[in-house]
C-alpha positions in Angstrom: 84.0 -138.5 -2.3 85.3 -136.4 -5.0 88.3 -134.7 -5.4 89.0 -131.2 -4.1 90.8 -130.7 -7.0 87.6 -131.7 -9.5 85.3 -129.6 -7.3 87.5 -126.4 -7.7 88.1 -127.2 -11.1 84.0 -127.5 -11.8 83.1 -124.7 -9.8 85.5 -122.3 -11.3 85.0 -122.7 -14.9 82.5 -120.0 -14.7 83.0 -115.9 -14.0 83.6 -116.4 -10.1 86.0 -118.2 -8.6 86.1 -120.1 -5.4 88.5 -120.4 -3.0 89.5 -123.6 -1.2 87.4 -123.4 1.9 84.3 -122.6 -0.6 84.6 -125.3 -2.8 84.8 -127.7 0.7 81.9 -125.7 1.5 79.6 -126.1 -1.8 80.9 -130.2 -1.9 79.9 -130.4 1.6 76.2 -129.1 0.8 76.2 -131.1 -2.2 76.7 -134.7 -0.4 74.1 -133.7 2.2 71.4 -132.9 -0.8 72.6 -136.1 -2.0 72.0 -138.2 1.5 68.7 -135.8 1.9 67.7 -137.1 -1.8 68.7 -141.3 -0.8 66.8 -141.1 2.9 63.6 -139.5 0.8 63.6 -142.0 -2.1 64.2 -145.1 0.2 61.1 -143.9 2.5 58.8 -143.5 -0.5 59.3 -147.1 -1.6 58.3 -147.7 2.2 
């Protein structure tokens, strides 16, 4: 997993800022995309 500390520090080089509980938030969506992405590319090789 990465680093609250990267995610913040991606996330907030733009205009708005994130707080802690956001960046968990958006990292949290992120690695379910990611797992969403795996299961769908595993079951189209199927």
């Amino acid at each position: 997993m990465i680093p609250l500390e990267q995610c913040a520090m991606i996330l907030n080089k733009c205009k708005e800022k994130y707080d802690n509980e956001q960046v968990k938030i958006v990292r949290q969506y992120l690695y379910l995309l990611a797992e969403l992405q795996i299961e769908n590319e595993k079951n189209s090789i199927n």
